[in-house]
Legacy VTK file of the C-alpha trace (Angstrom):
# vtk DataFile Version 3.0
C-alpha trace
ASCII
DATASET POLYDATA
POINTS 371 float
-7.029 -9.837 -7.318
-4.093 -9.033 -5.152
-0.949 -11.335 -4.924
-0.175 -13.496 -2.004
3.575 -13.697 -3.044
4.357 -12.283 0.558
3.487 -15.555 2.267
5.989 -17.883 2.876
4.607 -21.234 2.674
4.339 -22.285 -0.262
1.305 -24.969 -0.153
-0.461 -22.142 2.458
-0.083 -19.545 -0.734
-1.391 -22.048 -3.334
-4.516 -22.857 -0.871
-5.207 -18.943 -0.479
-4.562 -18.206 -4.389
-7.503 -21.181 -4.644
-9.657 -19.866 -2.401
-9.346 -16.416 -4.168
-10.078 -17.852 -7.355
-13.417 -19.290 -5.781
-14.018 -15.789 -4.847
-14.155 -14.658 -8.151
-15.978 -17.007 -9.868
-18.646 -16.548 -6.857
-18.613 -13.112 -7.605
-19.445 -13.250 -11.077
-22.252 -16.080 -10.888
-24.121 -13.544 -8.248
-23.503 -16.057 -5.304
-23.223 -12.998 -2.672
-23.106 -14.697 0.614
-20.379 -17.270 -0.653
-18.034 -14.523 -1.701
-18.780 -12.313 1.330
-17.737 -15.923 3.364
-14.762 -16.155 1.146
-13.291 -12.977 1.597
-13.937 -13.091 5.250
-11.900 -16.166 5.682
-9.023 -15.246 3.427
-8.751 -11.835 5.146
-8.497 -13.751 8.257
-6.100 -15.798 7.264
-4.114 -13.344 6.081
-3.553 -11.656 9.358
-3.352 -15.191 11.231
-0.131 -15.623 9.142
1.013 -12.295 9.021
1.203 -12.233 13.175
2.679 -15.734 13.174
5.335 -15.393 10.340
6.712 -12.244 11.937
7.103 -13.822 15.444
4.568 -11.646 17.204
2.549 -14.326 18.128
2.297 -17.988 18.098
-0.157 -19.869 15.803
-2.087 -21.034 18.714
-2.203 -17.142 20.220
-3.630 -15.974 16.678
-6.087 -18.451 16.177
-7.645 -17.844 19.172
-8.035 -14.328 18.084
-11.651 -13.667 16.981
-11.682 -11.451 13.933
-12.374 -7.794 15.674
-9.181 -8.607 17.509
-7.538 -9.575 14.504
-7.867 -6.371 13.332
-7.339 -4.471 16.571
-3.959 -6.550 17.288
-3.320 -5.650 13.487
-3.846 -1.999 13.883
-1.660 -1.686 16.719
1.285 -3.405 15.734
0.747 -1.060 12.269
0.326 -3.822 10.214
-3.094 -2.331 9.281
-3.728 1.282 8.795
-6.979 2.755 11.236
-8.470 3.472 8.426
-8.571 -0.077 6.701
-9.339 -1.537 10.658
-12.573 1.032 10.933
-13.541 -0.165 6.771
-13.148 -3.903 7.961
-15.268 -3.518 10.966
-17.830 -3.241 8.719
-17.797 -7.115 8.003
-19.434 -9.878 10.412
-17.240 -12.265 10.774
-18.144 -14.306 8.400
-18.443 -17.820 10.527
-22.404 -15.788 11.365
-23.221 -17.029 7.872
-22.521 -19.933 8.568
-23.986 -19.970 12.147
-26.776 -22.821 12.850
-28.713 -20.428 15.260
-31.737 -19.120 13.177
-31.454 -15.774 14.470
-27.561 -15.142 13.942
-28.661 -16.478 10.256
-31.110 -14.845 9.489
-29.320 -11.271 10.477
-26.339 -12.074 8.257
-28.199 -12.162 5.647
-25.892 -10.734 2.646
-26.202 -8.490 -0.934
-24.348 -7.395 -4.105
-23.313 -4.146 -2.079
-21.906 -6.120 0.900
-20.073 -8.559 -1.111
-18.369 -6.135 -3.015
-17.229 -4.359 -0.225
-16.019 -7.278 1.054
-14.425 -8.308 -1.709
-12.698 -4.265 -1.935
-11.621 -4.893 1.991
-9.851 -7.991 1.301
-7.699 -6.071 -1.345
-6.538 -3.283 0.963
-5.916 -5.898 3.468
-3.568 -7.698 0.889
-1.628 -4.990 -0.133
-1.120 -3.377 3.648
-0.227 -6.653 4.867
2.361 -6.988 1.878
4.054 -3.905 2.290
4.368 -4.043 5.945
5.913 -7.643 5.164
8.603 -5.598 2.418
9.245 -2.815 4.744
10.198 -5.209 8.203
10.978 -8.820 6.480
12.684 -7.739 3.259
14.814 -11.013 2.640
12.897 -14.436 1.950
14.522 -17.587 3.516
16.003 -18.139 -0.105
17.653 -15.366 -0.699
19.944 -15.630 2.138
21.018 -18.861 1.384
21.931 -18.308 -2.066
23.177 -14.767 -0.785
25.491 -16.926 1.576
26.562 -19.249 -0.709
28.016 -16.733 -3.246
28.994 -13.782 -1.437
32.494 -14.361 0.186
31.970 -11.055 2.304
28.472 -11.413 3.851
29.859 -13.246 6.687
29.842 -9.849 7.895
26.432 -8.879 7.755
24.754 -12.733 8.355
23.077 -11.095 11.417
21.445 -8.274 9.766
20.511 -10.592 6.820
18.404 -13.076 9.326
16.810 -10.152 11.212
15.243 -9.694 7.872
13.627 -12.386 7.503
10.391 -13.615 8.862
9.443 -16.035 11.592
8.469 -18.398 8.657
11.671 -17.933 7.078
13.719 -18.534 9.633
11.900 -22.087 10.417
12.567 -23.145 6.979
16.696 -21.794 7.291
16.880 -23.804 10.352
14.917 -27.045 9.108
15.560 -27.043 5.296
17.764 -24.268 3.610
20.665 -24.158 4.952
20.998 -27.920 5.728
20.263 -28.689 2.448
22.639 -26.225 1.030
25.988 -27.461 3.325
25.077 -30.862 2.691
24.972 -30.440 -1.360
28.236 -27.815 -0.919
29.844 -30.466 1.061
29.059 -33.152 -1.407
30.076 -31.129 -4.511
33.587 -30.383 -2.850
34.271 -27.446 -5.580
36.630 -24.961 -5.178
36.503 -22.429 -2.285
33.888 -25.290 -0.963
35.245 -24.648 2.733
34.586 -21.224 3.264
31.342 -21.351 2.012
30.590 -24.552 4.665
32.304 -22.041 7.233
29.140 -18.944 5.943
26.397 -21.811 6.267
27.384 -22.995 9.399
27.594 -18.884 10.842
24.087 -18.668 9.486
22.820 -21.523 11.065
23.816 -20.274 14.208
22.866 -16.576 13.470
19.271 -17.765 12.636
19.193 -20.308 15.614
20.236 -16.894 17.716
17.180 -14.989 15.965
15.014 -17.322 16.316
11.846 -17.652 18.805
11.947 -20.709 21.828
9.637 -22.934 19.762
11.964 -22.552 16.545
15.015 -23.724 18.840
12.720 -26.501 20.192
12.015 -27.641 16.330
15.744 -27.428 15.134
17.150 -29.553 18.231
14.438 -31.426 17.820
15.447 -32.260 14.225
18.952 -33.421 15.427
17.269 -36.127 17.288
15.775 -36.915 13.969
18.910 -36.695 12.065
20.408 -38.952 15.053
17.777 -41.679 14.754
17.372 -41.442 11.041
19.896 -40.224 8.655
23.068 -42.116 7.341
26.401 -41.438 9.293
27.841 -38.614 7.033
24.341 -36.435 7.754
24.817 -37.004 11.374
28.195 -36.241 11.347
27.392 -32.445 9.675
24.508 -32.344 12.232
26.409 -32.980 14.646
29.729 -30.848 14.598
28.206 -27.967 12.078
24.092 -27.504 13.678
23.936 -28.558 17.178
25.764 -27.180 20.320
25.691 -28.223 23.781
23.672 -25.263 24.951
20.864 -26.388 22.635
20.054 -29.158 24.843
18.020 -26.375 26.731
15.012 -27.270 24.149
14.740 -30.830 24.400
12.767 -33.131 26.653
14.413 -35.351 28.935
14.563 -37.787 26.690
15.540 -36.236 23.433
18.302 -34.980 26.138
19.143 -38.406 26.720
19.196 -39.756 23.100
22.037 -36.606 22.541
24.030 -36.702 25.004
24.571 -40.964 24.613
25.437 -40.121 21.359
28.217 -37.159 22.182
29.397 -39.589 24.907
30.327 -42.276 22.412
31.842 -39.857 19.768
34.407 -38.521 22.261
35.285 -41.873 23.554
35.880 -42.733 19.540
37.913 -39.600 18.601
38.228 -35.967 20.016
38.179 -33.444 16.959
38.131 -29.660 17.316
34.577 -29.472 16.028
34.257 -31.753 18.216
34.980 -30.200 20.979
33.027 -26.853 20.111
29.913 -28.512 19.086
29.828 -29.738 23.019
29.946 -25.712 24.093
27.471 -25.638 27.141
27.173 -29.333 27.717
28.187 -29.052 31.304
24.988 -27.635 32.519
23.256 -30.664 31.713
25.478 -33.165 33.603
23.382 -34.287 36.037
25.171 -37.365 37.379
28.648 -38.614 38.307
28.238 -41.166 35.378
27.608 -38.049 32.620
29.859 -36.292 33.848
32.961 -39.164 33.973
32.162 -39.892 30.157
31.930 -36.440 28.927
35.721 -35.109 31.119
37.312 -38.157 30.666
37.876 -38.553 27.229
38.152 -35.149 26.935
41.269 -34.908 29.279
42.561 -37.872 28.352
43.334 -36.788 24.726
45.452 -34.073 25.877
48.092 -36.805 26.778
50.764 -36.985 23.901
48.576 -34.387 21.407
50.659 -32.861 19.030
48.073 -30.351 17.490
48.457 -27.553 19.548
45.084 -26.032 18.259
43.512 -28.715 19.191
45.043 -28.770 22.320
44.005 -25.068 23.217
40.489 -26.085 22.016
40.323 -28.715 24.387
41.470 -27.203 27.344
39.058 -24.473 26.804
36.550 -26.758 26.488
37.561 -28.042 29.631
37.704 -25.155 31.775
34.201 -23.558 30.530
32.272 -26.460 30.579
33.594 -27.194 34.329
32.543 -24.055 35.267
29.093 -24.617 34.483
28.648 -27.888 36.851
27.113 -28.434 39.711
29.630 -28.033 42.954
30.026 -30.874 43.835
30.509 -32.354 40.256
32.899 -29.568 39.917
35.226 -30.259 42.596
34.683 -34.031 41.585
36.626 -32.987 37.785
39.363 -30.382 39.514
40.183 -33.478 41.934
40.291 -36.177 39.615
42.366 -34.004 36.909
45.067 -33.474 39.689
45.020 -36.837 40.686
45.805 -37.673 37.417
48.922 -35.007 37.421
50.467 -36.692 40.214
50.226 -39.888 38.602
51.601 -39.276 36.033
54.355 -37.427 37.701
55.042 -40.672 39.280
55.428 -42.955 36.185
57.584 -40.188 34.613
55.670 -39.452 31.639
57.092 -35.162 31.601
54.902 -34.516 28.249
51.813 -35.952 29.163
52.753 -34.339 32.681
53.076 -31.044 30.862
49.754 -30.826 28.843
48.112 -31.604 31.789
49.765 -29.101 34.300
48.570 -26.761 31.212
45.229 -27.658 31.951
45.184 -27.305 35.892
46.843 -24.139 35.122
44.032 -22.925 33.369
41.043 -24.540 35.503
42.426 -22.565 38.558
42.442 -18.855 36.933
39.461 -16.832 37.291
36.487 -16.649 34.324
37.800 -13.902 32.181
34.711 -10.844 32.211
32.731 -10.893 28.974
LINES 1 372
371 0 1 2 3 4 5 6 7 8 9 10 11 12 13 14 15 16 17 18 19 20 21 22 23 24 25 26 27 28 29 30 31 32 33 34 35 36 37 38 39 40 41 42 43 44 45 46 47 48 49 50 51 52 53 54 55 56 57 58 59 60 61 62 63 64 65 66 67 68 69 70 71 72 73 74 75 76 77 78 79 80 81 82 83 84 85 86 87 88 89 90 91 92 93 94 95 96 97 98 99 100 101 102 103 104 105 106 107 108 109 110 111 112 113 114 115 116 117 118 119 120 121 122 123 124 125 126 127 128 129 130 131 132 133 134 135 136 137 138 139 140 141 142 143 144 145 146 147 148 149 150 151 152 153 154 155 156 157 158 159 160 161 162 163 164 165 166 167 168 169 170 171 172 173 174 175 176 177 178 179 180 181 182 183 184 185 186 187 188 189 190 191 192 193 194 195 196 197 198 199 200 201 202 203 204 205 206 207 208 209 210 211 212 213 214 215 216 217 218 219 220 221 222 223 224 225 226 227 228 229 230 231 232 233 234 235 236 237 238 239 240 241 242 243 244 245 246 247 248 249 250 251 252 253 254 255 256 257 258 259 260 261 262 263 264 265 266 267 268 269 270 271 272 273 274 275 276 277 278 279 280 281 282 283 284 285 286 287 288 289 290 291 292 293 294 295 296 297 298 299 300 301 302 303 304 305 306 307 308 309 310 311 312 313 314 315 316 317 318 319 320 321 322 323 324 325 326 327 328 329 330 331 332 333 334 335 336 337 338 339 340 341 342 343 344 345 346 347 348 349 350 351 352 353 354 355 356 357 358 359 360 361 362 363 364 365 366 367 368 369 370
């Protein structure tokens, strides 16, 4: 029998290499109608996870598929060959054998002959389906990690390494791998620890970039997790090294709301430059005066007497592109507030504080530079 080593769950693979062994064994105790069944399913099964692992449809979409479109949706996307498609339509699909209608029954009735075709079709299947996987999704979710973590130069080619990998793989790089790998890296602290964090945390965001809606959905969705279950140094990677501002876009309202309480508190605690870029693209979910006092204020307000300059540039841009994306009204709100805060400034003589934030109106009033 054919390996299933091209599918990327691991319990999913153990449950087909089961249900192949069954095949077998029905094959060589003569029990014809249980193999043909078998073969049927795991051939199904096969394509089901081929079109969801690759991203071409959802797992809803491809269960609904009934098995002649299976095979049709296979052979156009050239996952199949026409050849193995015309072979397969040979099969019934093989829920008629196990139909309760008498007459379905009774005309699936099943042989040696049809079994062992059966049993031959499922092969092909296999080994198209696996090469088409080898050819499109060469890299398991794995390999990139490990890739990543010792490879100093593939920070240059993390993008072409995810678009290698399947829509499977890239759930479990977003969910598990590469999590799991910063947080162990992190916790190690060996030598040359921080550039490897700095190639985990591009690949996260490569893979987040590669990924489909409904793997975005699950990976902010995981934050929330993190937020309401993990210990304060998990939260803390989550938060600055996985998440972004913009990823709000696949949460709820109130997953929404559980995030952006919790980025509100951090910045009244302490603004840090990964601070301040894990907020990129908060502004568009402002919604009231109130969200959008506690995520400027502190914000602004840490510009007065900063001595990191980095820091200070980070925050400023942070600033002036999250501004941008307000509301009107909201927007005007921050512009007049900020100069209002200038002038007082100016008035109690404070010329440093007065300076950073002249710096910043500076910058709020020049035009968005063209991407």
């Amino acid at each position: 029998m054919a390996s299933f080593d091209f599918i990327d769950s691991a319990d999913f693979r153990a449950c087909l290499e089961r249900d192949a062994g069954e095949l077998l064994a029905c094959m060589q105790a003569g029990a014809w109608k249980a193999a043909h069944v078998l073969a049927g399913s795991l051939i199904q099964a096969t394509l089901v996870d081929c079109l969801t692992t690759s991203g071409k449809h959802s797992e809803q979409e491809a269960l609904g598929l009934g098995f002649s479109e299976l095979l049709e949706t296979s052979r156009a996307l050239q996952v199949l060959s026409p050849r193995t498609v015309d072979l397969a339509s040979f099969l019934k699909p093989y829920d008629d054998y196990l139909s309760s209608s008498s007459a379905v029954r009774v005309q699936a009735a099943t042989d040696e002959t049809s079994a062992r075709i059966a049993q031959a079709l499922l092969e092909i299947v296999i080994n198209e389906v696996s090469s088409h996987k080898r050819e499109h999704y060469r890299f398991t979710a794995e390999h990139v990690v490990s890739k990543v973590r010792s490879d100093r130069s593939s920070s240059a080619i993390l993008e072409h390494l995810v678009s290698k990998v399947s829509r499977a793989g890239l759930e479990r790089l977003l969910l598990e791998l590469v999590p799991q790998a910063y947080l162990e890296t992190a916790r190690a602290a060996e030598p040359d620890s921080a550039a490897t964090l700095l190639r985990l945390e591009h690949c996260y965001r490569a893979a987040v970039e590669a990924a489909p809606a409904e793997l975005r959905a699950a990976a902010a969705r995981r934050f929330v997790e993190v937020l309401e279950n993990e210990s304060e140094y998990v939260v803390q990677c989550y938060r600055t090294r996985f998440f972004r501002g913009s990823d709000l876009a696949f949460l709820d309202e109130q997953g929404r709301s559980v995030v952006k309480a919790h980025f509100f508190d951090t910045l009244e605690k302490q603004v840090t430059l990964p601070l301040a870029n894990a907020v990129e693209g908060f502004g568009a979910f402002l919604g009231t005066e109130e969200e959008v006092r506690a995520f400027f204020v502190p914000l602004v307000l840490s510009l007065l007497g900063q001595e990191d300059e980095v820091l200070a540039a980070g925050i400023i841009r942070r600033v002036v592109d999250e501004s941008r994306l307000l509301a009107p009204g909201h927007r005007r709100g921050v512009e007049g507030w900020v100069n209002r805060l200038r002038w007082t400034l100016e008035k109690e003589g404070r010329g440093a504080a007065v300076s950073a934030i002249s710096r910043l109106v500076t910058a709020m009033s020049l035009p968005p530079v063209a991407a």
